[in-house]
C-alpha atoms as an extended CHARMM CRD file, in Angstrom:
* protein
*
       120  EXT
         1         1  UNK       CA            -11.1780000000      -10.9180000000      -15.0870000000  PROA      1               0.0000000000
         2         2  UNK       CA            -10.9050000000      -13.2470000000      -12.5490000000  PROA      2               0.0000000000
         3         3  UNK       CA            -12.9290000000      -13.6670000000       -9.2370000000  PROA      3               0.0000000000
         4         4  UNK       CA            -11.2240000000      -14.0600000000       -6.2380000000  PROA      4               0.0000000000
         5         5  UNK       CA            -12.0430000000      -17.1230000000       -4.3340000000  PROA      5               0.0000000000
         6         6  UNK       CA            -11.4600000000      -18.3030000000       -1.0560000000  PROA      6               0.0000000000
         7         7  UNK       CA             -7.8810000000      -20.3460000000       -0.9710000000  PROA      7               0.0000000000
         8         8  UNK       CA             -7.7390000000      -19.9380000000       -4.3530000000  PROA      8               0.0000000000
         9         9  UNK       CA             -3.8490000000      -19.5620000000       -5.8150000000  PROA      9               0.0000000000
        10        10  UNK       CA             -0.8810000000      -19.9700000000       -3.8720000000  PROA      10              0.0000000000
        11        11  UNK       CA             -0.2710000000      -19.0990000000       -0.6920000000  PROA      11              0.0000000000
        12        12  UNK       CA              1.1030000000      -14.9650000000       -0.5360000000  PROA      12              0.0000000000
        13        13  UNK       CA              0.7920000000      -13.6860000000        3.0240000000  PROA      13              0.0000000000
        14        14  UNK       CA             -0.5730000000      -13.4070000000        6.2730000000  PROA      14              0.0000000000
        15        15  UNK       CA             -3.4870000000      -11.9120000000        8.0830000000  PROA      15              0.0000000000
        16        16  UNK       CA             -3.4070000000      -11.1410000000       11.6090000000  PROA      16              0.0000000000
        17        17  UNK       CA             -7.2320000000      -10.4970000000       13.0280000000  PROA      17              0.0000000000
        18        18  UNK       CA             -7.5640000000       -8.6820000000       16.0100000000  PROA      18              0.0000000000
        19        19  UNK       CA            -11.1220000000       -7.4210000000       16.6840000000  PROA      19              0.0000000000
        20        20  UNK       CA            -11.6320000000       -4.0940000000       19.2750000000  PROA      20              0.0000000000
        21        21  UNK       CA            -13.3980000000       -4.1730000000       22.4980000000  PROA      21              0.0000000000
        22        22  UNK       CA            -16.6880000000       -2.1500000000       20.9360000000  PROA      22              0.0000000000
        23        23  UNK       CA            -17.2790000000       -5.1340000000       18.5990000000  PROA      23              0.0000000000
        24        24  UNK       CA            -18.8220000000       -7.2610000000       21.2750000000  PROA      24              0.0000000000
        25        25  UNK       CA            -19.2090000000      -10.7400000000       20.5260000000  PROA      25              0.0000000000
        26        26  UNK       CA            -18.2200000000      -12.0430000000       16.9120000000  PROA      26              0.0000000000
        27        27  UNK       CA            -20.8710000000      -13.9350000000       15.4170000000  PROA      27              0.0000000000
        28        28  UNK       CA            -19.4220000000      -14.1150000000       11.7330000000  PROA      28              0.0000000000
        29        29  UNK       CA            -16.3920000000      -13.0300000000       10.1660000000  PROA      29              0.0000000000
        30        30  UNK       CA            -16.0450000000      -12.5530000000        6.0520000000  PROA      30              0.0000000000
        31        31  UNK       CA            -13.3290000000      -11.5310000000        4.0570000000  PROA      31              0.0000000000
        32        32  UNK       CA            -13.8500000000       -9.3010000000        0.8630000000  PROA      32              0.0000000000
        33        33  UNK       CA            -11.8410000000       -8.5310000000       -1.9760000000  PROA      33              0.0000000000
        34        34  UNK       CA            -11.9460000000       -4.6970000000       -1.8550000000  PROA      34              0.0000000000
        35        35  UNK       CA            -11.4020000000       -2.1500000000       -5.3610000000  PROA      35              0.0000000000
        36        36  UNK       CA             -9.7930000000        0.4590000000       -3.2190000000  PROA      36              0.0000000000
        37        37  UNK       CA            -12.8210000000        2.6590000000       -3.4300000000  PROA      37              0.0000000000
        38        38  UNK       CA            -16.5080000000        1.8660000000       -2.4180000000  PROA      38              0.0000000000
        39        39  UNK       CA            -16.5550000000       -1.6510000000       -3.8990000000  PROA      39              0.0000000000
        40        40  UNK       CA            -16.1260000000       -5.0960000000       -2.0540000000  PROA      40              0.0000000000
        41        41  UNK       CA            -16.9510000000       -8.6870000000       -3.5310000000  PROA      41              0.0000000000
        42        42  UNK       CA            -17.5410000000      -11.2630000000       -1.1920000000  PROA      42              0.0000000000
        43        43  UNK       CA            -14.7360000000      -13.7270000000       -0.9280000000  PROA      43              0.0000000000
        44        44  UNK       CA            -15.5470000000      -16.4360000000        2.1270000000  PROA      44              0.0000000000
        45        45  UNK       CA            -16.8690000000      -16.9180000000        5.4530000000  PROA      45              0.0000000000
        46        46  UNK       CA            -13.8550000000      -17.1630000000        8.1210000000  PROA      46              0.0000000000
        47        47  UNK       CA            -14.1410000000      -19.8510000000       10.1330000000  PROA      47              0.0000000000
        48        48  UNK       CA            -12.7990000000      -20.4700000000       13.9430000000  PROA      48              0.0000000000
        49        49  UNK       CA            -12.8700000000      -23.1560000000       16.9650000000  PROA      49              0.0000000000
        50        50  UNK       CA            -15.0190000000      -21.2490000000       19.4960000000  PROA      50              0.0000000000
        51        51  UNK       CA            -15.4180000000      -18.2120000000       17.3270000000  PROA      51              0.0000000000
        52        52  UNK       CA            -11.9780000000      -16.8500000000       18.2930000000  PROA      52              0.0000000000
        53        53  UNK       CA            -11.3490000000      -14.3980000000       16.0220000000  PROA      53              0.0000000000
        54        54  UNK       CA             -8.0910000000      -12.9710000000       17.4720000000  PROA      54              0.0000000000
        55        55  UNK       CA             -6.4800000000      -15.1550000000       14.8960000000  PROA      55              0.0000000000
        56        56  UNK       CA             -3.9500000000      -15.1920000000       11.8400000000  PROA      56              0.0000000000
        57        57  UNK       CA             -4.6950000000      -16.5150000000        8.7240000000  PROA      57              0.0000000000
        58        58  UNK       CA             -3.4520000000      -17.5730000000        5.1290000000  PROA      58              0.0000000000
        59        59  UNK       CA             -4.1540000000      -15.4490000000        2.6620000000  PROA      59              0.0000000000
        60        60  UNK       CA             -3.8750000000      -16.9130000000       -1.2800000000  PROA      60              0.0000000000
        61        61  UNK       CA             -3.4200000000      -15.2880000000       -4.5660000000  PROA      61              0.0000000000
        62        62  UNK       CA             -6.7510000000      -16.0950000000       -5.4800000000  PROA      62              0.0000000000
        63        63  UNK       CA             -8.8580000000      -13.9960000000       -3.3710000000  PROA      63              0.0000000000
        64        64  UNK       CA             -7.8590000000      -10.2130000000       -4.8200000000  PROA      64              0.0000000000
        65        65  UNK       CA             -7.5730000000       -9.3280000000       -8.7550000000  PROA      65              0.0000000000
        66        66  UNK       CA             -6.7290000000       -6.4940000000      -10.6660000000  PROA      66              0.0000000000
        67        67  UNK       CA            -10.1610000000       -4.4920000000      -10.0010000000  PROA      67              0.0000000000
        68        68  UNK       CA            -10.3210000000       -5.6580000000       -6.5950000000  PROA      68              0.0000000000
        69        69  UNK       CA             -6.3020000000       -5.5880000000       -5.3080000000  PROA      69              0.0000000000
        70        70  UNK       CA             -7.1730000000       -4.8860000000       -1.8250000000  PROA      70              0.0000000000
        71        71  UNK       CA             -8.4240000000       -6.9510000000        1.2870000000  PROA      71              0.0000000000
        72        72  UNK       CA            -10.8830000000       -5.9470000000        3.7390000000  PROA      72              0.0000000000
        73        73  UNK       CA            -12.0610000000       -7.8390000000        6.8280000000  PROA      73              0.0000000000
        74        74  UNK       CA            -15.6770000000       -7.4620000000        8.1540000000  PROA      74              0.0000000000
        75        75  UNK       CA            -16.9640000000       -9.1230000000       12.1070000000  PROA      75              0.0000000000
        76        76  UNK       CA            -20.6830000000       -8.9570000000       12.5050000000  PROA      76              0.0000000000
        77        77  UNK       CA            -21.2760000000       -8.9540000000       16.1350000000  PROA      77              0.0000000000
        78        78  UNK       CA            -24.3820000000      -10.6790000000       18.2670000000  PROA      78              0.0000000000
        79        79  UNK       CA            -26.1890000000       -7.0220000000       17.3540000000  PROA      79              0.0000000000
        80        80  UNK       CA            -25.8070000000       -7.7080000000       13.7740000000  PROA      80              0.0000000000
        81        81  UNK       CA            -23.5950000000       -4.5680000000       13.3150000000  PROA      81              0.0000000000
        82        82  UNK       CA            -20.8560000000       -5.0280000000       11.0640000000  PROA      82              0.0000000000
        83        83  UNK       CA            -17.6830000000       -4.0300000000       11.4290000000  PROA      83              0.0000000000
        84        84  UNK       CA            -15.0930000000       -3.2080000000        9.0440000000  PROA      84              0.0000000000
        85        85  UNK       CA            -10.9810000000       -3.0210000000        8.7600000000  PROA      85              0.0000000000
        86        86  UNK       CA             -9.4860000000       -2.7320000000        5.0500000000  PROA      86              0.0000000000
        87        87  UNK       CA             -5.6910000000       -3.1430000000        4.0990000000  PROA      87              0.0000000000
        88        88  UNK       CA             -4.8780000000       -0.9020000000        0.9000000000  PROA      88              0.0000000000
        89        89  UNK       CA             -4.1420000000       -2.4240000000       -2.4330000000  PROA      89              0.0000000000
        90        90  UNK       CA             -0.4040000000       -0.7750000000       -2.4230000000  PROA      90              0.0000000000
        91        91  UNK       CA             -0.3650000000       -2.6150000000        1.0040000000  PROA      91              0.0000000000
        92        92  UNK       CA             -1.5340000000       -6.2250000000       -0.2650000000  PROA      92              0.0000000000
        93        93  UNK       CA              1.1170000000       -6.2240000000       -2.9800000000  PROA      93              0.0000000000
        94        94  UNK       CA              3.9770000000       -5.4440000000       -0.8340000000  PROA      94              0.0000000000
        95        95  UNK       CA              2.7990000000       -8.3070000000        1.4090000000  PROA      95              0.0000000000
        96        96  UNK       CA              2.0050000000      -10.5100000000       -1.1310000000  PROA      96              0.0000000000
        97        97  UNK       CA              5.7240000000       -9.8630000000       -2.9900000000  PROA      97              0.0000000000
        98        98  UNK       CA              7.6780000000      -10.0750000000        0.8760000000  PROA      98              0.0000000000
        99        99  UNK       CA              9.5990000000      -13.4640000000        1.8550000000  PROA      99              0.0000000000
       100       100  UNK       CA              6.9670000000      -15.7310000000        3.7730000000  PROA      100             0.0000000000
       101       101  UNK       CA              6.8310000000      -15.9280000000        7.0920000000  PROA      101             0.0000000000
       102       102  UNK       CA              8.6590000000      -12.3860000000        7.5560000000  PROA      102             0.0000000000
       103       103  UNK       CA              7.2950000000       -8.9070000000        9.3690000000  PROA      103             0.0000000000
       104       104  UNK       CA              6.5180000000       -7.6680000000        6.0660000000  PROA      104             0.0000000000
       105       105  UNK       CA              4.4580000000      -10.0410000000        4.8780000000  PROA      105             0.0000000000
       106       106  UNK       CA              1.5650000000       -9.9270000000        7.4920000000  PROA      106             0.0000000000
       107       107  UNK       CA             -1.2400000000       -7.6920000000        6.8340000000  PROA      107             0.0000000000
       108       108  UNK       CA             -2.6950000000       -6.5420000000        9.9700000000  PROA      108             0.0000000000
       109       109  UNK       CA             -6.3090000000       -5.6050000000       10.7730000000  PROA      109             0.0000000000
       110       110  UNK       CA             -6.6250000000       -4.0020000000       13.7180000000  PROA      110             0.0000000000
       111       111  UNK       CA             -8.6760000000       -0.7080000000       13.3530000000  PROA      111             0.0000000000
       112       112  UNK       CA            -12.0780000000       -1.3140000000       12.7450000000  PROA      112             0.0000000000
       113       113  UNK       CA            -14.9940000000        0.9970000000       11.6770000000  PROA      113             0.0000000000
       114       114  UNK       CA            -18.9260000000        0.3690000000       11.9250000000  PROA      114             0.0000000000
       115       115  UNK       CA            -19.1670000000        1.3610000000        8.0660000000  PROA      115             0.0000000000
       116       116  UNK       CA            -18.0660000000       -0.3470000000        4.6370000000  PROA      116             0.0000000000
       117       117  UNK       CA            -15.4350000000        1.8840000000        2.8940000000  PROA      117             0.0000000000
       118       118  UNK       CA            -16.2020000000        4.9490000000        1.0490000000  PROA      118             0.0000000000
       119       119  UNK       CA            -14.4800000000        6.5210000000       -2.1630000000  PROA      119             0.0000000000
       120       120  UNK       CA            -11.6170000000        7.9600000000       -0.8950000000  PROA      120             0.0000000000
């Protein structure tokens, strides 16, 4: 099994990152590889110029697997409270397979929840 990495692969998509007024002020951002379930693995730190996180970003091959196919974003605000928004795993593949640079292949995260993701 392989572990998803940060940049790791080739390049397969887009993310576009765009936090909700109740977050507050970002202090961190992390990305997680994410089963689909109740399981996330830790795949990097996201990084900004003047912790603008209303940003898009590369996503890579690398950083989901076969036990963890989907992506999830997390912003932990000045509070500490961490905030979550998940794209599905059916989602990720039908970004990762679309032409670069189209519609299809940016996965958006724009609804955000105060709680990891639960067994659905």
């Amino acid at each position: 099994m392989a572990e998803p990495s940060c940049s790791g692969g080739g390049y397969a998509a887009d993310a576009v990152i765009v936090p909700i007024a109740d977050i507050g002020q970002v202090g961190t951002a992390t990305q997680y590889a994410w089963d689909g379930g109740g399981r996330l693995h830790n795949v990097c730190n996201l990084l900004t110029e003047g912790a603008n996180f209303n940003a898009t970003w590369s996503l890579f091959s690398g950083e989901v697997d076969s036990v963890y196919p989907g992506i999830c974003v997390s912003l932990t605000n000045s509070a500490g409270v961490e905030w979550y928004s998940c794209q599905t795993p059916d989602a990720v593949a039908l970004a990762f397979a679309a032409a670069p640079g189209t519609e299809a292949g940016i996965l958006r995260f724009e609804t955000w929840e105060p709680t990891a993701p639960v067994l659905q």
